[in-house]
ZALUMZA-40466 format. One record per residue: x, y negated, z negated of N, C-alpha, C, O in turn. Coordinates in steps of 0.1 Angstrom, whole numbers, plus 5000, padded with zeros to 4 digits. Atoms other than C-alpha are relative to their C-alpha. Example, Ala and Ser with C-alpha at 12.3 -4.5 7.8 and 13.67 -1.06 7.14 Angstrom:
BEGIN
500950125000512350454922500949885000501949884993
499150115000513750114929499249894992499749784991
This chain:
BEGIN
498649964999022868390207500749984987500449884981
499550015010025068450178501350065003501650165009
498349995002028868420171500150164991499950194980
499749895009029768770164501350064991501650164985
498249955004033668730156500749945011500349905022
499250094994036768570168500950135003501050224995
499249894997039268820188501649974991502349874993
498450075001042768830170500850045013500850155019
499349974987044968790198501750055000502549994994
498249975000048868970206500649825004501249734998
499850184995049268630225498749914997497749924990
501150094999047468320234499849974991498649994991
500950035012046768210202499749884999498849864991
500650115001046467860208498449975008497849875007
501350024998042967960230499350104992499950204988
501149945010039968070208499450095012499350075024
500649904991038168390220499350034992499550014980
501549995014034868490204499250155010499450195021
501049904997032468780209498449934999498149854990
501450085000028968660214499450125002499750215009
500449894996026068880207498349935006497849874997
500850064993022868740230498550124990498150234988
501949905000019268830217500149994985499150024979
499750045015020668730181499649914995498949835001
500050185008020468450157498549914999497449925004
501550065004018168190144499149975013497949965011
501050034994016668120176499950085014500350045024
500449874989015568430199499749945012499449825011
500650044985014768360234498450005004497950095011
502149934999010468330236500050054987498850074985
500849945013010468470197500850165007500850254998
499549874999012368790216501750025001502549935001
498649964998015668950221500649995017500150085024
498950044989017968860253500349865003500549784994
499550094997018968570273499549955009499150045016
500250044984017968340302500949975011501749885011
498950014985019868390336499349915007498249885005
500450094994019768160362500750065013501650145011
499749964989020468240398501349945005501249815006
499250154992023468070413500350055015499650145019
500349984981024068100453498850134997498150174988
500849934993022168370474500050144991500850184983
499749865007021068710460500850085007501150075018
499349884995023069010462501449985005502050065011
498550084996026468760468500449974990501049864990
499550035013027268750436501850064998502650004991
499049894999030169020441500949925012502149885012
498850144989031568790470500549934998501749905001
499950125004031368530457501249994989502149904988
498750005009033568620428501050045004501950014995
499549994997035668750446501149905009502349925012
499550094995036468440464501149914988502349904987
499050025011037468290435500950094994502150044992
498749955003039568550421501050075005501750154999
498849954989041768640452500949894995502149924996
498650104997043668280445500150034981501150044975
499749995015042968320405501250104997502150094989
499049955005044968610408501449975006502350004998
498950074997047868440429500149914986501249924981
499250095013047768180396500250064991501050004984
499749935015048068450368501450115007502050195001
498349944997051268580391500749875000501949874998
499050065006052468260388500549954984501649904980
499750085008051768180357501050104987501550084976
499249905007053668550349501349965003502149964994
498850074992056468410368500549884989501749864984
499150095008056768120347500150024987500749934982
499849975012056668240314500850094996501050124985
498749904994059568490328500749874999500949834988
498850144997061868150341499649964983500350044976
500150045014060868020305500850084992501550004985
499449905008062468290286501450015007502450005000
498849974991065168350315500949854996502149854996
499350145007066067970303500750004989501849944987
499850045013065868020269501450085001502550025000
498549955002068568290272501449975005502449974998
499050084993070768170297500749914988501949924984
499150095009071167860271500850074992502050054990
499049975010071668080243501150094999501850104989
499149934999074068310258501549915008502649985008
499550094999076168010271500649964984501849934982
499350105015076667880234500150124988500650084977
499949935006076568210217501250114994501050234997
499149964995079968320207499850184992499150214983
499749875007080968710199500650055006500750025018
499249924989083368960208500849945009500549855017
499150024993086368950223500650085012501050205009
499749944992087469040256501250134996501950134987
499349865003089169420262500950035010500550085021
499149964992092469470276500750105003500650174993
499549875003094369750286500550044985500250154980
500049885012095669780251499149944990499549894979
500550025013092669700233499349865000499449795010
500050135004091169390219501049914993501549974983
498750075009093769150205499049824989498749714992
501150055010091669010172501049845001500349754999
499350125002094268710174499149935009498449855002
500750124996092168500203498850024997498250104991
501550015008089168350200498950085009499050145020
501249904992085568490205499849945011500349835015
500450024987083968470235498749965002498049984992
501350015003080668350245499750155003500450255005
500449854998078168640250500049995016500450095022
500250014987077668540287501150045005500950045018
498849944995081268680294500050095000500950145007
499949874998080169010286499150065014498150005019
500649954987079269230320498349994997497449945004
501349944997076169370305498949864996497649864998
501050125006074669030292499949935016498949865019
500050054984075268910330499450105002498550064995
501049934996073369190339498650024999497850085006
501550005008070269140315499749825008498649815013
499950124996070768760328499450015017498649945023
499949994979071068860368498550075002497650035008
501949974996067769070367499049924996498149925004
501050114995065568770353500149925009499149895016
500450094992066568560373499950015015499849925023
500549944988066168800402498050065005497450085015
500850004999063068890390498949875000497749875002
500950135004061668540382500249945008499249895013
499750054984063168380411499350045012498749965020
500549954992062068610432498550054999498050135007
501550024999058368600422499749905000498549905002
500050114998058668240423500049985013498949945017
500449984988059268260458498950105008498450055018
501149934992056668540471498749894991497649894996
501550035007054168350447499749825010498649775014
500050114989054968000469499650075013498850015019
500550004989054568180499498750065003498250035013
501450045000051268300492499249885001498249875008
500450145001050467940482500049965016498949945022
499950034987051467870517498950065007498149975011
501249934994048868120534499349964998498949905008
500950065003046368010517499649835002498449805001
500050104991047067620532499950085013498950045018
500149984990047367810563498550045004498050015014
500849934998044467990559498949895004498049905013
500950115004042667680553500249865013499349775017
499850164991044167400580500750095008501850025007
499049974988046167600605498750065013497550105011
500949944991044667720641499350144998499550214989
500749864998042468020649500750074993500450084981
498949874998045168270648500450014993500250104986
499349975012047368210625499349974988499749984976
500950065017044468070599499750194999499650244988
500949835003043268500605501450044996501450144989
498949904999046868600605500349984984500750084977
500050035016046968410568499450074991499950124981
500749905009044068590555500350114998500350174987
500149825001044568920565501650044991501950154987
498849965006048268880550499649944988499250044981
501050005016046768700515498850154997498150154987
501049895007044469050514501250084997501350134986
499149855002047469290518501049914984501649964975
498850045013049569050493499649954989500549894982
500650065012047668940466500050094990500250054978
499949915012047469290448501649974994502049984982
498249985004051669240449500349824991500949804980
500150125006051368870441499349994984499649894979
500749965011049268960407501050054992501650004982
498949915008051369280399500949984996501249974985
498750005006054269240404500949914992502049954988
499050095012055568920382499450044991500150024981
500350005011052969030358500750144995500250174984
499649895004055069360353501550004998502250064989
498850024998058269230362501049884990502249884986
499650135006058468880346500150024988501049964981
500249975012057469040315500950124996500850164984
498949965001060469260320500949894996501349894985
499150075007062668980316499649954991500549924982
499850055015060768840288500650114989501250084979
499349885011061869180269501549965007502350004998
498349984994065369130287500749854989501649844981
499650115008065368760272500250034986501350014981
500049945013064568910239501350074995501950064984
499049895002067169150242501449884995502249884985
498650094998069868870249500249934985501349934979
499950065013068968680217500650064991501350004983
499349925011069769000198499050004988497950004995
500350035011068168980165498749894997497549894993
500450124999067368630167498750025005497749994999
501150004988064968710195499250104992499050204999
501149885007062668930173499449914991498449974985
500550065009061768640151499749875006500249825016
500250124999060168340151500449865001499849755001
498950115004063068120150500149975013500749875016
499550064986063368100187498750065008497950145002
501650034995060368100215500350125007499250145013
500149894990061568440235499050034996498150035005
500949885000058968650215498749945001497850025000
501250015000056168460219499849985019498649985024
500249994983056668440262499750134999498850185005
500849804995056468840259498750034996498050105003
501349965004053368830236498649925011497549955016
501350064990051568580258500250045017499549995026
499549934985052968760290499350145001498950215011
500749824997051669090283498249985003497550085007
501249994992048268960292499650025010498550065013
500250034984048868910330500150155005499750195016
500249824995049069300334498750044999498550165001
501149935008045469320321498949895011498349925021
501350114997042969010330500049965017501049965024
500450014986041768940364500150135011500150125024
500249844991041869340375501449994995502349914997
498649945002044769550359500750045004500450065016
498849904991047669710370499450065009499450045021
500749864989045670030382499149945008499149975020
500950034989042969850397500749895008500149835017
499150114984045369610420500750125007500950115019
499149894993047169940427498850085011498850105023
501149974990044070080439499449935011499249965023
500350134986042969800460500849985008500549965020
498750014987046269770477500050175009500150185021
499949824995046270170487498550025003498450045015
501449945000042470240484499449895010498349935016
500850114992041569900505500649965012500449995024
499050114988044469630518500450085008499850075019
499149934993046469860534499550055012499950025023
500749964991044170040553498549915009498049955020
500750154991041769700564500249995012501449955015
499950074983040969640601501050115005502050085011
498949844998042870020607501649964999502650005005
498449955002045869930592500649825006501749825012
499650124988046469550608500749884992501449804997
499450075007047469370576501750054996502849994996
498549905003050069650566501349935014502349865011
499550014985051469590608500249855005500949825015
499750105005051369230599501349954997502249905004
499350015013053069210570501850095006502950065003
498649894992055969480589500349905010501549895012
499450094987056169220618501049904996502049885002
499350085000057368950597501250044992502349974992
499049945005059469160577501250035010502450015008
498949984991061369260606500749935008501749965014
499750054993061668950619501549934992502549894997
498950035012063768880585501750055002502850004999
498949884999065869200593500849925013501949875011
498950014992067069110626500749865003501449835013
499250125002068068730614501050034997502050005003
499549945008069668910586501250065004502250034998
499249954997071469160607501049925008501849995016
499150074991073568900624500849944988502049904987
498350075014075468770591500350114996499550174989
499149945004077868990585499750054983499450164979
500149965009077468930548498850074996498950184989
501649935002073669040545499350155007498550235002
499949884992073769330573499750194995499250285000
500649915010073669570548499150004995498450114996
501250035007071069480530498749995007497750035002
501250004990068769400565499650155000498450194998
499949824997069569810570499150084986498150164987
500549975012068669880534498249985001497350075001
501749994996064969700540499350065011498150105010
500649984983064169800576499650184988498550214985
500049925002065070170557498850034987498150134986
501150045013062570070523498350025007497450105004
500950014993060269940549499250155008498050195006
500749914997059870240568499450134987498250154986
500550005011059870430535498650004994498050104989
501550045005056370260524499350045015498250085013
500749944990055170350560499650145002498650185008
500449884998055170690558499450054984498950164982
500349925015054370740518498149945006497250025008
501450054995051070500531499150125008498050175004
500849894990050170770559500350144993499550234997
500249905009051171050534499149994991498650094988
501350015013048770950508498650035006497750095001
501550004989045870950533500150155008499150195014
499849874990047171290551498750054997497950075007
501049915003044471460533498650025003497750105005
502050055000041571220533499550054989498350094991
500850005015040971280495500349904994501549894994
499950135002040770940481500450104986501650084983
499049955016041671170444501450004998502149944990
498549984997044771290457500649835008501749795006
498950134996045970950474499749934987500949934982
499950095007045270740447500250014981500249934971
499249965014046370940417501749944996502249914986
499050125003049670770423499849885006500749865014
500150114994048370440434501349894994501749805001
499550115008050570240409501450025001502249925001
498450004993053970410419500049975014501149925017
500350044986052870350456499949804999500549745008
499650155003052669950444501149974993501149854989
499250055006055669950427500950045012501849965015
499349994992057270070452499949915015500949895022
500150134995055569820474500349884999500849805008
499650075001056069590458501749924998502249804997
498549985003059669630452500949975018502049925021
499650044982059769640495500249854997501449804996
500850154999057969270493501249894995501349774998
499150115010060769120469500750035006501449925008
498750014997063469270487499649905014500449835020
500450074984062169100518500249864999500949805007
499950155007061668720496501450035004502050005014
498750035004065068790484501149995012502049905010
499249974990067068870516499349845009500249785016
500550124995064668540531500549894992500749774996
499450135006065868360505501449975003501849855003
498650014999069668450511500449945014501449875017
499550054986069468380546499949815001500849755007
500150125004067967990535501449954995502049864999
498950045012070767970510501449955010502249855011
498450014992073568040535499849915015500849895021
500750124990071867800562500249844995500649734999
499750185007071967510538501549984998502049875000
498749995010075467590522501150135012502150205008
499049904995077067830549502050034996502750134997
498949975009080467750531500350084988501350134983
500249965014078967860502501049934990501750004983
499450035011080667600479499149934988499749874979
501550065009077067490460500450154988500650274992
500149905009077367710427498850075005498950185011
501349944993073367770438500150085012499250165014
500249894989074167950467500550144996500050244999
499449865008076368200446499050074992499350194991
501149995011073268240422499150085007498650195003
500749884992071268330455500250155006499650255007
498849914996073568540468500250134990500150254995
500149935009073868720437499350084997499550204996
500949945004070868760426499550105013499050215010
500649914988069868920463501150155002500750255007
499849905000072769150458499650104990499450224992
500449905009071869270425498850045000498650144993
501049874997068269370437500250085009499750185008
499849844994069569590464500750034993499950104987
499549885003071769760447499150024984499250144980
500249945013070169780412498350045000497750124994
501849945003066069760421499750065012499050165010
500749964987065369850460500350154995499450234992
499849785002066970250451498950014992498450124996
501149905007064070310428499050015011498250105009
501949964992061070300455500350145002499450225002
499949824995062370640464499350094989498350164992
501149935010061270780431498550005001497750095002
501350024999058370580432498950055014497750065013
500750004992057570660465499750205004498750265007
499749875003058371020464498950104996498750215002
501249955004055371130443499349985004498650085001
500950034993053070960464500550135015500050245016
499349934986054671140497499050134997497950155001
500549885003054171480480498750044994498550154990
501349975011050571430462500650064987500550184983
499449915012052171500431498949994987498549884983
501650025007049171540407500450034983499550064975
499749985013051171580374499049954989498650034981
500950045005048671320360499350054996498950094986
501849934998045571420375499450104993498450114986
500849855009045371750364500450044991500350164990
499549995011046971720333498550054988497849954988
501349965002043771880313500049884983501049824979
499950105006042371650283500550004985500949914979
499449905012043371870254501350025002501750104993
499249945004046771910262500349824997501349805004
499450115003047471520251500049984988500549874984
């Protein structure tokens, strides 16, 4: 075996990555070229087997997109707290006489602010309650230990995806907040996005979680995870629909929910696995975009259980953050889901020459 080179990496640079070329170097295998394998479990379970392991590996590389999101959603938070500029704008104008403002007084920096920590929050919570199934899966009865797995199959592609897609939105959002600052070395945003943009890639990428969720979970046991996963969602909805304040938002999911029900049985109308799974990845974003509103609306209902006065700043925070994903993230599944509905093959048959 011989060292053939060290990878330079976007991230990660504090682990070493090497290329190894087998069948090389001063000492050949027998005087020849390859390697010695060794068997480990049973033949022909090798594919299982790894698979066991990287159903929870990929729950840890959604959390560990999740926290390198809160990391950055920190960093900014502080520096937009202590950062002053600009002065508020009154009917007539700015008046240069008072003083600046922090940046966190401006709408749109609360807005770059309210989606981390809607998105990092709220993969923080679906990525615990995976954790949970998988104790369930493990020590709970019959029933609900099967009702854990089969909801860890349908949710693991989402548990993967979606903070590695999302979280690493707020590290660009963190970035943003810094301004300037955040493009250099002088402060830690830019290295959470460079070591963030891995979790989209390693342990099955984007497209291949998108495909496993549509091309697999969904349709497993004719459909029993999906019918699951809808049961407890609903059960969310009609807690939900009894607080006044949340009631909208229960209506909002129930209407998301059904939504991903019928794009699911549109993709399959055909029974061409080409055509359904040419948009597999807007069909998971739009999944997964359900799945969070579902945390988040679970989390609001906790919040206002503990704190029903709501005089905990933290309940305002929850509260918040669950209004600004319905109104600013649940409306996109429609796009997303949209193209899936119609087989829209813009991709597909895009020929290879016209790129």
């Amino acid at each position: 075996m011989a060292l053939a080179g060290l990878n330079h990496k976007l991230g990660w640079r504090g682990t070493t990555n090497t290329l190894l070329n087998f069948g090389e170097g001063k000492y050949p295998v027998n005087g020849e070229a390859g390697a010695v394998g060794y068997l480990v479990g049973k033949p022909h379970e090798g594919l299982r087997c790894m698979f066991h392991m990287m159903n929870e590996a990929r729950i840890g590389v959604g959390t560990a997109a999740t926290m390198l999101g809160m990391a950055g959603y920190y960093a900014s938070l502080d520096y937009a707290k202590n950062r002053p500029q600009g002065r508020p704008v009154g009917v007539g104008g700015k008046d240069a006489a008072q003083p600046q403002i922090r940046i966190i007084e401006h709408a749109d920096v609360k807005r770059m602010l309210l989606a981390q920590k809607a998105y990092c929050e709220g993969a923080l919570a679906l990525e615990l309650y995976c954790a949970r199934l998988v104790d369930e899966h493990h020590t709970a009865d019959a029933q609900a230990a099967d009702d854990a797995r089969l909801l860890l199959e349908v949710l693991t592609p989402i548990a993967k995806s979606w903070p590695s897609e999302w979280c690493l939105e707020a590290n660009s959002l963190a970035i943003q907040v810094h301004g300037g600052y955040g493009y250099t070395r002088d402060f830690p945003v830019e290295q959470y996005w460079r070591d963030n943009r891995l979790n989209m890639i390693h342990e099955g990428t984007h497209g291949i979680q998108a495909m496993d969720l549509l091309g697999r979970k969904v349709l497993m046991e004719e459909g029993r995870g999906l019918q699951l996963l809808a049961t407890r969602i609903h059960a969310t909805i009609e807690k939900a629909i009894q607080a006044p304040e949340l009631a909208s938002y229960a209506n909002a999911l129930g209407k998301a929910l059904q939504h991903v029900g019928n794009a699911t049985q549109a993709a399959w109308a055909t029974g061409k696995p080409g055509e359904a799974l040419a948009n597999a990845v807007p069909y998971m974003q739009g999944f997964g975009h359900t799945v969070l509103a579902w945390i988040w609306l679970d989390v609001a209902l906790a919040a206002l259980k503990v704190d029903a006065s709501k005089s905990i700043a933290a309940t305002a925070g929850k509260l918040g953050a669950t209004r600004y994903f319905y109104h600013y993230e649940l409306p996109k599944i429609n796009a997303w889901l949209n193209v899936v509905e119609t087989h829209d093959l813009t991709c597909a048959n895009l020929p290879e020459e016209a790129f």
